[in-house]
C-alpha positions as CSV (number, residue, x, y, z in Angstrom):
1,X,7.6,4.0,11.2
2,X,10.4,5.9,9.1
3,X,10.8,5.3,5.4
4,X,12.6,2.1,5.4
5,X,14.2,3.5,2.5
6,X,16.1,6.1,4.5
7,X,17.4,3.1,6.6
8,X,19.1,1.4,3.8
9,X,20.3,4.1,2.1
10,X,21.2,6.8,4.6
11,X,21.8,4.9,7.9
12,X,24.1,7.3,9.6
13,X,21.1,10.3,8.8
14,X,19.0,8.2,11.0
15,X,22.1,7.7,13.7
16,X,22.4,11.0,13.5
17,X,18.5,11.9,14.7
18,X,18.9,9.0,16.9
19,X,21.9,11.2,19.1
20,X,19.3,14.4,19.1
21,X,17.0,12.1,20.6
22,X,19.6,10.4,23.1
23,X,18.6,6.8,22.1
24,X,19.9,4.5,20.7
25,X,22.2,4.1,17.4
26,X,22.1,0.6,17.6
27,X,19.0,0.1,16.8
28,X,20.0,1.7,13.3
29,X,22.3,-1.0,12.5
30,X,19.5,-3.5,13.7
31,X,17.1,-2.4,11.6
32,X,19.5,-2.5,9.0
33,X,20.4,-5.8,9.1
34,X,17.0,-7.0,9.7
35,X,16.1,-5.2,6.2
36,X,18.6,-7.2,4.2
37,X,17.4,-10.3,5.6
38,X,13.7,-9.5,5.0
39,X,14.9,-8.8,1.5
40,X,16.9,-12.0,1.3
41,X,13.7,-14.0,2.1
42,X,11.8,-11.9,-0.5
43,X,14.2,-12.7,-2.9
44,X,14.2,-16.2,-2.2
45,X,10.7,-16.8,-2.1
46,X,10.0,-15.3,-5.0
47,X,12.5,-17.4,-7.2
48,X,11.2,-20.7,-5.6
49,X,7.4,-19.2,-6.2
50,X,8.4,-18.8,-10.0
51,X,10.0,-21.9,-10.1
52,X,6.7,-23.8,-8.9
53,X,5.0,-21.8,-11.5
54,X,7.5,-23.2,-14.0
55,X,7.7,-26.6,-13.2
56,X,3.7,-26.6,-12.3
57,X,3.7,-25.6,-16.6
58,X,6.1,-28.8,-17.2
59,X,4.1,-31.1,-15.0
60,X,0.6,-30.3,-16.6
61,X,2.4,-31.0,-20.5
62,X,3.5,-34.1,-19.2
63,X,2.9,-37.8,-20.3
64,X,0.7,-39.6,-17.8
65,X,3.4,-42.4,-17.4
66,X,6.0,-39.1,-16.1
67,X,3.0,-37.4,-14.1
68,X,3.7,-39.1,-11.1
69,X,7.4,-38.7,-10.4
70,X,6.9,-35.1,-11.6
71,X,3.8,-34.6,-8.8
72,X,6.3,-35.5,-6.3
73,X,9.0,-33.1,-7.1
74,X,6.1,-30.1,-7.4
75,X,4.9,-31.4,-3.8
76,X,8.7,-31.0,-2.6
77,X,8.3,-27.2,-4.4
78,X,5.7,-26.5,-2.6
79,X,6.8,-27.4,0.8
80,X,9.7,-25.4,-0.1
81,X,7.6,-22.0,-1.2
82,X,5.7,-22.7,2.1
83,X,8.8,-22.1,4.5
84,X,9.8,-19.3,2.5
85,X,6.7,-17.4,2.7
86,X,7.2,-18.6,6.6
87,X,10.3,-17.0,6.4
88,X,9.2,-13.7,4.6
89,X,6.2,-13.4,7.3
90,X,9.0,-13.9,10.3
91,X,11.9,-11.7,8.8
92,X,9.4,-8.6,7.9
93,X,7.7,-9.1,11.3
94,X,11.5,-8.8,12.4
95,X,12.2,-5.5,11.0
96,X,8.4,-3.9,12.1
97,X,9.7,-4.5,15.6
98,X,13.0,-3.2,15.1
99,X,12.6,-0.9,12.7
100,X,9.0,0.6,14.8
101,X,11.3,1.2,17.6
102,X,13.4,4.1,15.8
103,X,11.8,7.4,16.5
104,X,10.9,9.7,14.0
105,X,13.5,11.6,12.0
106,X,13.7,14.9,14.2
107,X,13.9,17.8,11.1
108,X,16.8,20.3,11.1
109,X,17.0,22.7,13.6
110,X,15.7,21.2,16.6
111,X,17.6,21.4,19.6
112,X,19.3,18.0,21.0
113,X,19.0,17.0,24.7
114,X,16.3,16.3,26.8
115,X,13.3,18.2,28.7
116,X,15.0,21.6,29.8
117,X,17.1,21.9,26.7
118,X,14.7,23.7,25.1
119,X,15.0,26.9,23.1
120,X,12.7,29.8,23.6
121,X,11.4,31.2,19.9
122,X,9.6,34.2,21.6
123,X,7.6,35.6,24.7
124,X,4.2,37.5,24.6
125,X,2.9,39.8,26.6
126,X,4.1,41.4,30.3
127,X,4.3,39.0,33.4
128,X,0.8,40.7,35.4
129,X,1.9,42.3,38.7
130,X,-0.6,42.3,41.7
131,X,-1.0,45.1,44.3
132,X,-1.9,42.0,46.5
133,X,-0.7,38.4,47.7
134,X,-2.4,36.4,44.4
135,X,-4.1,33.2,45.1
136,X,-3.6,30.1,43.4
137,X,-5.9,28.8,41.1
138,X,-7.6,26.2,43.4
139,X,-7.9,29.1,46.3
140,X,-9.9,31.1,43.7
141,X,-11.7,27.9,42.0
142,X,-13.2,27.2,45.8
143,X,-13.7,31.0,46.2
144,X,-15.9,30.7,43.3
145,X,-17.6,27.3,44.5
146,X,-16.2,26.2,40.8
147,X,-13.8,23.6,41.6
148,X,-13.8,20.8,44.2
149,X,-11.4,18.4,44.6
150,X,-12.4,17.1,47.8
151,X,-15.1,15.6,46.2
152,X,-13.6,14.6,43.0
153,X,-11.0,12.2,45.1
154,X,-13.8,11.0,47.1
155,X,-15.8,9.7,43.9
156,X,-12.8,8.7,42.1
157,X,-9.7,9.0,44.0
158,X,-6.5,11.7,43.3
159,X,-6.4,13.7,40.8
160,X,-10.0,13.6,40.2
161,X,-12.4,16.9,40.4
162,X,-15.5,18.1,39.9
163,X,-15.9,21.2,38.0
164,X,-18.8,22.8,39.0
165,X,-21.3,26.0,38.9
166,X,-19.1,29.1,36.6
167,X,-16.2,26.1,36.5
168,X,-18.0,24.1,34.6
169,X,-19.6,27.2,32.1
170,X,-15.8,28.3,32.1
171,X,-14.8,25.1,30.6
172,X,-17.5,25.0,28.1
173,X,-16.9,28.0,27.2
174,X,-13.0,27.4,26.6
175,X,-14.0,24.9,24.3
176,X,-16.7,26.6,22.6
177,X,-14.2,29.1,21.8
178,X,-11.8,27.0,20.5
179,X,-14.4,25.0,18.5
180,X,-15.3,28.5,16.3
181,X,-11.8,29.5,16.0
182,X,-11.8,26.2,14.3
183,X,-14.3,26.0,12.5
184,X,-13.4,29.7,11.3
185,X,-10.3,28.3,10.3
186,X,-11.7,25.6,7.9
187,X,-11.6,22.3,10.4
188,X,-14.8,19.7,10.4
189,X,-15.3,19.2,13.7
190,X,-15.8,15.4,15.2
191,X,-16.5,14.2,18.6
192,X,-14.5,11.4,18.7
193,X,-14.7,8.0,20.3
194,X,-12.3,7.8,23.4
195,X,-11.6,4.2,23.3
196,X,-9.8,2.5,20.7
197,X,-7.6,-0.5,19.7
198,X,-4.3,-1.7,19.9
199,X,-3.3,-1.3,16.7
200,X,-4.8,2.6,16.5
201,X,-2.6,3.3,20.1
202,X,0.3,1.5,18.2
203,X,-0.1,2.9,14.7
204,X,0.2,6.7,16.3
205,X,3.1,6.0,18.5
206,X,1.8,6.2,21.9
207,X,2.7,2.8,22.8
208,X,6.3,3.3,23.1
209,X,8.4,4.5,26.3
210,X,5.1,6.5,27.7
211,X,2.8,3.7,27.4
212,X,2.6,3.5,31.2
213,X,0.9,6.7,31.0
214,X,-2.3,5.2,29.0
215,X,-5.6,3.0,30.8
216,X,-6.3,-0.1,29.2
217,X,-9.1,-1.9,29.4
218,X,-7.9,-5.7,29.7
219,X,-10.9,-7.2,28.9
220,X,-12.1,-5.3,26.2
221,X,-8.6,-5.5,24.8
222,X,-9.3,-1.4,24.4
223,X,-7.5,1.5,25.4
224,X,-8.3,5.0,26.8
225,X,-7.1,7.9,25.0
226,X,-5.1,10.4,26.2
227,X,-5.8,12.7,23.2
228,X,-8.5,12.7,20.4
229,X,-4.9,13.0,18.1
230,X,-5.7,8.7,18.5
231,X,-8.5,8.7,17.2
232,X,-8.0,11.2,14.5
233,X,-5.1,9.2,12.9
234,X,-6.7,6.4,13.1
235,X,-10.1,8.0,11.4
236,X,-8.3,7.2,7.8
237,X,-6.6,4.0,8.3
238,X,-5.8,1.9,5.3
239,X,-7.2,4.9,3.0
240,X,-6.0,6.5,0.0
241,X,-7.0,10.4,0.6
242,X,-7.9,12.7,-1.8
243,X,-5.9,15.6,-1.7
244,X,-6.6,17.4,-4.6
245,X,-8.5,20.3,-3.2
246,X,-5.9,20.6,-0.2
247,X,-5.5,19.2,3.3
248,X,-8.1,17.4,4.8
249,X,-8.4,19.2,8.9
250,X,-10.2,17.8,11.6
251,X,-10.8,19.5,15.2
252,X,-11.6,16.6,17.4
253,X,-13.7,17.3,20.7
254,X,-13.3,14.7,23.5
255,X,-12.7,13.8,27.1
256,X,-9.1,12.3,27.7
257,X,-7.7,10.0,30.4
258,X,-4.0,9.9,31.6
259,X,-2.4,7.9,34.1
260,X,0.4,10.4,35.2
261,X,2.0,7.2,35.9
262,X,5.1,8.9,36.2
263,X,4.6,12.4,37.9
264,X,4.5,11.3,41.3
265,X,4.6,15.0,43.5
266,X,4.3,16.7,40.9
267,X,1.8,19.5,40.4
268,X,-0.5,17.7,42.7
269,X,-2.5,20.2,43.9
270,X,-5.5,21.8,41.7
271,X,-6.2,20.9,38.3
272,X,-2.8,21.3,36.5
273,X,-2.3,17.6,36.1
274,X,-5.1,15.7,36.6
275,X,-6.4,12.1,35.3
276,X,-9.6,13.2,33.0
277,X,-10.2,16.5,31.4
278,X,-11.5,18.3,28.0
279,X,-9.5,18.8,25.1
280,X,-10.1,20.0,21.4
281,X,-7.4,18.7,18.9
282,X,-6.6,20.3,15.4
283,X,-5.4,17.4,13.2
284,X,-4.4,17.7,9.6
285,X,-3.6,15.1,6.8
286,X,-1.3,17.1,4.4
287,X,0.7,16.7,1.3
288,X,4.6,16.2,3.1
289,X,5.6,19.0,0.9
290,X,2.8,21.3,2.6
291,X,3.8,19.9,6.9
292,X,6.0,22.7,7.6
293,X,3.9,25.9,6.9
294,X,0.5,23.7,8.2
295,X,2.6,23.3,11.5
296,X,3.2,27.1,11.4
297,X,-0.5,27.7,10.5
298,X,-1.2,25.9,13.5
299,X,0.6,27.3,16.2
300,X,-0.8,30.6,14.7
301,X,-4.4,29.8,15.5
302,X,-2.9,28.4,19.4
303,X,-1.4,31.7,19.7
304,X,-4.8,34.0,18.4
305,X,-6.7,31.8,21.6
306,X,-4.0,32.7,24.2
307,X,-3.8,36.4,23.0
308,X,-7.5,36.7,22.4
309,X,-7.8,35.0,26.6
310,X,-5.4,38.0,27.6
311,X,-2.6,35.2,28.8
312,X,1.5,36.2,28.6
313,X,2.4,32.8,26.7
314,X,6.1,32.1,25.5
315,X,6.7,29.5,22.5
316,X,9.2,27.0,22.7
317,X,10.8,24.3,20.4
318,X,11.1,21.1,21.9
319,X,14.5,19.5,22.4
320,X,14.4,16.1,20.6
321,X,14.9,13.7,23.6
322,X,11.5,15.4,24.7
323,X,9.2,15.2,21.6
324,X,8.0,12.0,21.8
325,X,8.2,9.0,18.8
326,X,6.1,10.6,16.4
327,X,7.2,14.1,16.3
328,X,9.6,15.5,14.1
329,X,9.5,18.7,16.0
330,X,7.3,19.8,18.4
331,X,6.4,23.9,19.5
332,X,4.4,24.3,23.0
333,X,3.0,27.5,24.2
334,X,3.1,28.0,27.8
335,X,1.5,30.8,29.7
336,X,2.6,32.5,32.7
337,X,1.4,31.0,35.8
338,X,1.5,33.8,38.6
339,X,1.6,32.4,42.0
340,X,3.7,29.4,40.3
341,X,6.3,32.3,38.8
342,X,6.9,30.3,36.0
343,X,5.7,29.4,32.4
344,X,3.4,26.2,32.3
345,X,2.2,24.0,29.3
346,X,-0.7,25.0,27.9
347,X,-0.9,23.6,24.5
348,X,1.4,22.0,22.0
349,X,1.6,21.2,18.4
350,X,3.6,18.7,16.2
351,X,5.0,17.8,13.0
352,X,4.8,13.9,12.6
353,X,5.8,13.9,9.2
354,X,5.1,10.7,7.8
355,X,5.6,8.9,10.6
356,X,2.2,8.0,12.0
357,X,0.6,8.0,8.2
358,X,3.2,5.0,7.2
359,X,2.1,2.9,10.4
360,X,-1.5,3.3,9.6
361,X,-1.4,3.0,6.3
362,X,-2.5,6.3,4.7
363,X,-1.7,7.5,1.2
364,X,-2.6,10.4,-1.4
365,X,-2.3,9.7,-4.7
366,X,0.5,11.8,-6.1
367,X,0.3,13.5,-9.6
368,X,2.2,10.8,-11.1
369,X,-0.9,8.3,-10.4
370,X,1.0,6.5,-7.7
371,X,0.5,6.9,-4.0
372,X,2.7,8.1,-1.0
373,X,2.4,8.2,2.6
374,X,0.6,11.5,3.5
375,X,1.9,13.8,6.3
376,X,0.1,14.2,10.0
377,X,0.1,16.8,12.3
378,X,-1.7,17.8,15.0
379,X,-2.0,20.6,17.7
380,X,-4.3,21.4,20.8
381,X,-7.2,24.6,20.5
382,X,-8.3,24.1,23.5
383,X,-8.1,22.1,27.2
384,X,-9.7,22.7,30.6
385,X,-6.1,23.2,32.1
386,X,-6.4,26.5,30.3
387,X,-8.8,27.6,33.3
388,X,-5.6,27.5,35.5
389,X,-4.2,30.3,33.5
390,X,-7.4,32.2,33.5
391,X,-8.4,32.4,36.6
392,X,-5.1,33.2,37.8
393,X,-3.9,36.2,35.5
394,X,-7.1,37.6,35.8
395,X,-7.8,38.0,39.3
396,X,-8.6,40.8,41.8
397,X,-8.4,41.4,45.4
398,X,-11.4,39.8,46.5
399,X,-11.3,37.0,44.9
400,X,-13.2,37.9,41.6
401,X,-11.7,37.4,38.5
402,X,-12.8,39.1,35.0
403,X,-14.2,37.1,32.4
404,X,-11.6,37.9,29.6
405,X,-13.6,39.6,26.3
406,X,-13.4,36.7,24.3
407,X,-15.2,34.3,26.3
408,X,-18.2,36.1,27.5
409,X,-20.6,35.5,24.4
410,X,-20.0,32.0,25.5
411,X,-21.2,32.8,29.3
412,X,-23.9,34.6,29.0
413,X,-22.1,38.0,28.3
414,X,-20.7,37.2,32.0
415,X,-18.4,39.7,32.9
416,X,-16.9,38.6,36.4
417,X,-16.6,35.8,37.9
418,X,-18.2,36.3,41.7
419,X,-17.4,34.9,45.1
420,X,-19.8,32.3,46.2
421,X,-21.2,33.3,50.0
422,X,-21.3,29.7,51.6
């Protein structure tokens, strides 16, 4: 949720993110209005509350002959403070709903529009050239008896693999990598539990326009996460952090579930967008003063893993009607894709600002002694779709692919990856 502040007091600032977004400006004025009216209720609950308090004083003086006329009246008081507590509870349930549907206030800069209105910040490295037809990624992964999706579907249905043999040590090793860069970096690491609860999916904002995307488990009331990010917000709910000897950084191993409820044919063969796969997530809670240079910090360390896996990567900043509701502004590194000719989503990292840390109730204590909502961001290190990348810009003729520097301590000191003879 947004600083309800910044509602009342700068409405058309909010409007105003609300057009990068392309959503709607209504909703402003809604919120709005159901502030004042939440207010109004405050208001008048508390005068009624002070005048029970009052008249309960003038009652217990009393005579004993007055006592019972004067019992009557408090009785009617306190019927009265009852409906407007009722009506507190109902107006400031009112304004959540409203006021927890306006996305987070997109910082200066960003670019409006939607999915392709992105703008490019820079490109790395040359597009690799072949002196042969490439293959795709699944043509080498079966080369390699390291991927099989036959198999996968059969167990579990589309979009479901098994990664095996060098596959699986590849994506182990991915993540291994990762995990020291983090831990180099100054992150705790946490494996993280992959189911959660309502109000952790709520409370980070995945339960908004993509919430199709997530499994629930109805009986459990529980849901799948998509992302250790879930988890990792929700790690400090309804804390006061200490801050005082910097950020608090988490890297948060775990195996994530999406539907890809919307992505019918799309990217349906391989591994590229699949329902269950690997991911380590950087999260940081952060002083707000300090989100803009941690988010740069960030996307630093995401860049040292694609340069150090010999990938050509571009960076882009997210148009707002793509960043999702938590993200103030969002950067994603894509790599080149060779047989796809095209740059593909690797890894991505956002600013949520205080967004996420004002639904879950997390504070710092300032240096005034009072607390604020802290600032969250988070960013990915690691994921198995980075195999995709890999296997394809590193290829050779015959179907080997080199085991980029950077990788081998973690397979062995492997140095090529080897056709399987079946």
């Amino acid at each position: 949720m947004i600083d309800p502040q910044l509602i009342r007091e700068s409405p058309d600032a909010v409007k105003a993110s609300q057009r990068l977004r392309g959503e709607s400006e209504r909703l402003v004025d809604d919120a709005v209005a159901a502030d004042a009216e939440r207010r109004a209720a405050i208001a008048s609950f508390e005068a009624d509350r002070a005048e029970q308090n009052a008249f309960g004083k003038v009652v217990a003086k009393a005579p004993k002959d007055e006592k019972a006329a004067l019992v009557a009246q408090a009785q009617g008081l306190a019927a009265r403070v009852k409906a407007g507590q009722q009506r507190v509870s109902d107006a400031e349930a009112q304004f959540a709903r409203v006021a927890g549907a306006i996305g987070n206030i997109v910082l200066e800069g960003v670019p409006a529009g939607g999915e392709d209105d992105f703008v490019t910040l820079k490109t790395v490295g040359e597009v690799p050239s072949f002196e042969f037809e490439p293959r795709d990624h699944l043509a080498l992964g079966e080369l390699l008896d390291a991927i099989d999706m036959e198999r996968g579907a059969k167990v579990s249905g589309a979009r479901f693999s098994f990664l095996k043999g060098v596959g699986a040590r590849l994506e182990l090793a991915i993540m291994q990598l990762g995990l020291q860069r983090a831990l180099d970096a100054g992150f705790t690491p946490l494996i993280t539990p992959t189911l959660v609860r309502p109000e952790i999916m709520a409370g980070t904002g995945f339960l908004g326009a993509h919430a199709d995307e997530i499994y629930r488990l109805e009986a459990d009331d529980l849901y799948l996460t998509g992302t250790s990010e879930v988890a990792l917000a929700g790690y400090h709910k309804d804390e006061i952090l200490d801050l005082s000897n910097g950020p608090l950084r988490y890297a948060g191993w775990s195996t994530c579930y999406r539907r890809e409820a919307g992505s019918a044919g799309k990217d349906t063969r391989g591994i590229i967008r699949v329902h269950q796969f690997q991911k380590l997530e950087m999260f940081t809670y952060i002083e707000p003063a300090g989100a803009e240079a941690e988010h740069a910090r960030l996307l630093a360390l995401q860049e040292g893993m694609l340069q150090s896996l010999g990938l050509t990567y571009r960076v882009i900043d997210t148009a707002a009607g793509d960043l999702g509701s938590s993200a103030a502004r969002k950067y994603d590194v894509e790599a080149w894709v060779p047989t796809q000719g095209t740059y593909r989503e690797l890894t991505s990292t956002s600013n949520c600002t205080t967004f996420q840390a004002r639904r879950l109730d997390i504070r710092y204590r300032t240096e005034s002694g009072r607390t604020a909502p802290v600032a969250t961001l988070n960013g990915t290190l690691a994921t198995t779709r980075w195999i995709v990348a890999i296997l394809e810009t590193h290829q050779r003729a015959d179907g080997s692919v080199a085991v980029p520097e950077a990788l081998r301590p973690y397979l062995g000191g492997l140095e090529v990856l080897e056709p399987v003879a079946k």
